[in-house]
N, C-alpha and C positions, 0 to 999 in steps of 0.2 A: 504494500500500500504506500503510494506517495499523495499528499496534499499541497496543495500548491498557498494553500491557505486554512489557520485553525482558529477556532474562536471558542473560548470559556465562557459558560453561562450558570448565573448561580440562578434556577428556579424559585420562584417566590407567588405569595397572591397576596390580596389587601383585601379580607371579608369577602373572597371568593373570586376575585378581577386577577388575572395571572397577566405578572408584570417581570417576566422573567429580565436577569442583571447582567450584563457581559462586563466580565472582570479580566480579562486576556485577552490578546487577539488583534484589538484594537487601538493602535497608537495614539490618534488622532484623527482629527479634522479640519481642514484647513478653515483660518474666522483667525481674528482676534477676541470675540466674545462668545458666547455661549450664542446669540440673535445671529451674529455672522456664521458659525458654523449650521445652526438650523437652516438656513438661508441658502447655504452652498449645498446641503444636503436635499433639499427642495427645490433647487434653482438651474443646479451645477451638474451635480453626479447623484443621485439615486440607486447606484448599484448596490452598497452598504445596505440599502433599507432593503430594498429586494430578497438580497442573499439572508439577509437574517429573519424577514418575517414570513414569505411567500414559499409554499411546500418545495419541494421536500424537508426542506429545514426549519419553515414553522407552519403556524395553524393560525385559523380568522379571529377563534377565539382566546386572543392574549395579544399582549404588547411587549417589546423589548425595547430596553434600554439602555444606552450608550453612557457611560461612564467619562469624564474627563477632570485632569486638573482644573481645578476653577482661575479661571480668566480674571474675575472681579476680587481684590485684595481682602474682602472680610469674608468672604464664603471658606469650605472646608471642600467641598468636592462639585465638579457641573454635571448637570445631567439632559440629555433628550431623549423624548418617548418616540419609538418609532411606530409605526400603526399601517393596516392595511392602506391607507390611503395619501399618509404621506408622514412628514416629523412634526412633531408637535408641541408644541413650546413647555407646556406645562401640564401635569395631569396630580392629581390629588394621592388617588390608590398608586401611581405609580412612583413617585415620592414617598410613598410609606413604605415600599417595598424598595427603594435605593438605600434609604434608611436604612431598613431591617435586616438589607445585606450588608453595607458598610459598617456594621459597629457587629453581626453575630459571627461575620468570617474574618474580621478586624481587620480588615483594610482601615478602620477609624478606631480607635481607640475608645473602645467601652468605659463609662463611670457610673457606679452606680449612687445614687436611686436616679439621678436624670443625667442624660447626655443629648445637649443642646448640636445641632448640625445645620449649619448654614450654608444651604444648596443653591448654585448659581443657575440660574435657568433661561430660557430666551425671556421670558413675563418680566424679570427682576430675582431679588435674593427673596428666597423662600424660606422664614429658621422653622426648624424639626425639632420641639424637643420630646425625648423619647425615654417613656418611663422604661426603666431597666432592671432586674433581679436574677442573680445566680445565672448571666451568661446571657438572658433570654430578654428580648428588649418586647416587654408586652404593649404597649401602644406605644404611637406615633401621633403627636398634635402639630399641627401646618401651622407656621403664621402666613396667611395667603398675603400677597400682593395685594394693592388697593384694585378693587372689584367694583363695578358700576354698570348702573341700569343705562342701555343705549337709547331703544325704541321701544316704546311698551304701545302694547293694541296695533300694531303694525298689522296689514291685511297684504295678503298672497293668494293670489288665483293657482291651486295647486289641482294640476290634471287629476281625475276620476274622483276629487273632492271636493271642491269649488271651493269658495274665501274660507280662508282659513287665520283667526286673529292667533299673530303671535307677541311674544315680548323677547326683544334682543339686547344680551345683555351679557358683558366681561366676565366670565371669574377665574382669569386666567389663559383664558382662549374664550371665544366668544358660542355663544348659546343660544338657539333659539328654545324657550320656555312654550308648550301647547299644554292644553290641557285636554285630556285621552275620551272625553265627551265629545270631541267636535269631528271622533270619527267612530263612535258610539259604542266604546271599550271601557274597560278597566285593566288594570294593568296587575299580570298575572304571569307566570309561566306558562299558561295555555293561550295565553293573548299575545306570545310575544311575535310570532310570527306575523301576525297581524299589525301591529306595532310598528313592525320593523320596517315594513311593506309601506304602510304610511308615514312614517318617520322619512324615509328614504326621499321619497316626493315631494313632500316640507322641504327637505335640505334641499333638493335642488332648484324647486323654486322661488325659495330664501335666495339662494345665492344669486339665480339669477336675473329677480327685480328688487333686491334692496343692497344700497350700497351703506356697507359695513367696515369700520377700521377702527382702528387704535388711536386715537388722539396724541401720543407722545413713541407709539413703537411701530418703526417701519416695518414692513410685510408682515404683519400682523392684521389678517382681512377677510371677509366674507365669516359664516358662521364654520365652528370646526360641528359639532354636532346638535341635534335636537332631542331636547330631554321633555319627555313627558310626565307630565308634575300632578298630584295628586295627593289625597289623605288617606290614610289607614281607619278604620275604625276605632282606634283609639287615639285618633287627631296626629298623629307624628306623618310627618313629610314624608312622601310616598314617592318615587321617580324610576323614570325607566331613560336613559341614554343611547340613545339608535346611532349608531359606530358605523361609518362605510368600512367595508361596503353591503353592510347586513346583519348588522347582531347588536345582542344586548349589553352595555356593562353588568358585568356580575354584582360589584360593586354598590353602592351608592352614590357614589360620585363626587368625589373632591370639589373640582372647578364648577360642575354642573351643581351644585348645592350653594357653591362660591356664588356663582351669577345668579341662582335661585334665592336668595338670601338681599342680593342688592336690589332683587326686583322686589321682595316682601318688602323691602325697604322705603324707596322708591313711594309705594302703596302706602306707606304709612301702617303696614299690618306689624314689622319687628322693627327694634333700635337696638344700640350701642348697649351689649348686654344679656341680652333676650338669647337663649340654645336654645334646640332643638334636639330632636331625634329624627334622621333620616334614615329610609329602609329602601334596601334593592327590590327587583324582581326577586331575587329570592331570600328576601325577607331579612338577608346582613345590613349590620348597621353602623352610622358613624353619629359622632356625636359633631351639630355643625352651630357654629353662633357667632354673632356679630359683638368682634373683640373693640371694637371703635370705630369712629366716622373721621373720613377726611374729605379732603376735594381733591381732584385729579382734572388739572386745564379749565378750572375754573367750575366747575361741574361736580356735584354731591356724589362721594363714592363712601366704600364704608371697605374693614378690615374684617376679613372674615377669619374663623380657626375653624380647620376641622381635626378631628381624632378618629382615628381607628385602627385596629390588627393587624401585623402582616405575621407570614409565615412560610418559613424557607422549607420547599417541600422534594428538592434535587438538586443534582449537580449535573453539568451538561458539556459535553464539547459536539463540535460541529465541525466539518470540513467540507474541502474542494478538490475532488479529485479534477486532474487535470483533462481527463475524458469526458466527464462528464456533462451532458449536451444542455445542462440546464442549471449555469452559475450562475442566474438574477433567480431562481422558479421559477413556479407558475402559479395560477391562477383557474380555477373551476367555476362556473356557477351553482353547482351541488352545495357547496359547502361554503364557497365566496359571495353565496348570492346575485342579485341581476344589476345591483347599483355599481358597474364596469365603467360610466362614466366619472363615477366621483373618486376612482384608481388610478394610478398611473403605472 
């Protein structure tokens, strides 16, 4: 056996979202920041994300992520989320699992009872502090980035469902917020299919009649996904995140509770203070609240925390044989679903 190329991966999930950690393999990427490397890897060369997420070497369901020195002088380590559909500046559950690999395989140096980590990201610096005992780092709390409501009650004429009001809104990447009535569901594991189907269509015709950006970060634009937001019978925040290019976060959702939280906001329904309890499709939970309010370009945004689990559940290496006819993968719609346009 020769490899022309090998890549180490520590296995991880965050309440059920597998956000698996490449710890080897990977040098770099060309950026002076954490924003410029995302930029070249979405802009530039694409083969990286390919070769790590796209079969034979990965699956629709999970996200990897890229490890590097941090670029910005007070962080401790950078990170980006790679995903079926392209890199990602920021994700919640995937941060709890950089975490949880960084201090249990000690690439970061463990303390207990807290170990603070300040993660350089395309969004800005994310700090983690992460409750720790006997080796085992059991949660992970995010101080998010300043999060704000974009466009709230924005209307989209979305194919085989007609207007569809949504609310667009930062928590880290941008979000379109529906609520799972206006395609006459609940959100469930036997709805997800359905969900996802409809969620898919939102995205694309979010992207393609509302113009969406970042007031202070370049290519930073259009929505990255649409979460469908709801209550549980015992009132705690209920959300489903539809992923190009077809599935569900496992998860509950970091950034998607981030932007779901500036939109409560926003509303006048929570402030500076106010937690929650947010629950996946399949029913894991993170604890998510609004740690303070600032302004971001003149404009009311607020500082969200979330908390929750991760757990390291493998160890992985990967390679490229030099015969092999298929160094980016591939792609199915069995398993990759029909949303081919929102892939590259």
């Amino acid at each position: 056996m020769r490899w022309k190329k090998t890549v180490n991966l520590v296995e991880a999930h965050a309440e059920g979202e597998i956000g698996r950690v490449v710890t080897g393999g990977v040098l770099d990427v060309p950026g002076d920041s954490i924003l410029e490397k995302l930029r070249y890897l979405n802009e530039v060369d694409d083969s990286l994300r390919k070769f790590l997420v796209f079969e034979p070497r990965g699956t629709a369901q999970m996200s990897t992520n890229l490890l590097f020195p941090p670029c910005h002088p007070d962080a401790d380590a950078g990170f980006i989320c790679l995903q079926g559909d392209k890199a990602h500046a920021m994700s919640g559950s995937n941060a709890i699992c950089v975490v949880t690999v960084l201090l249990e395989t000690g690439i970061l140096e463990m303390h207990e009872p807290e170990t603070v980590v300040t993660l350089d990201t395309a969004a800005g610096l994310v700090t983690a502090t992460a409750t720790c005992r006997e080796g085992k780092c059991e949660s992970v709390s995010l101080a998010m980035t300043p999060c704000f409501a974009d466009q709230l009650d924005a209307k989209v004429e979305v194919e085989g469902i007609g207007e569809v009001s949504v609310d667009i809104a930062f928590g880290g990447i941008f979000y379109a917020l529906v609520d799972p009535a206006v395609i006459d569901t609940k959100i469930g594991p036997d709805t997800a299919r359905h969900l996802v189907d409809a969620g898919s269509r939102i995205h694309r015709a979010i992207n393609q009649q509302l113009e969406i950006s970042h007031p202070e970060i370049p290519g930073l634009e259009g929505i990255s996904y649409v979460m469908f937001v709801s209550h549980n019978a015992e009132g705690e925040l209920k959300g489903a995140t539809i992923m190009p290019p077809g599935r569900i976060d496992r998860s509950p959702c970091g950034t998607g509770n981030s932007a779901r939280l500036a939109v409560m906001a926003a509303r006048g329904e929570a402030k500076a203070g106010d937690s929650f309890t947010a629950r996946s499709i399949i029913d894991s939970r993170f604890k998510v609240e609004i740690a303070g309010a600032t302004t971001l370009v003149g404009r009311a945004a607020i500082l969200p925390r979330i908390t929750g689990r991760g757990w390291i559940h493998g160890f992985h290496q990967i390679g490229l044989d030099p015969s092999d006819p298929y160094p980016e993968g591939y792609k199915v719609a069995d398993c990759w679903g029909d949303a081919f346009d929102l892939l590259n």
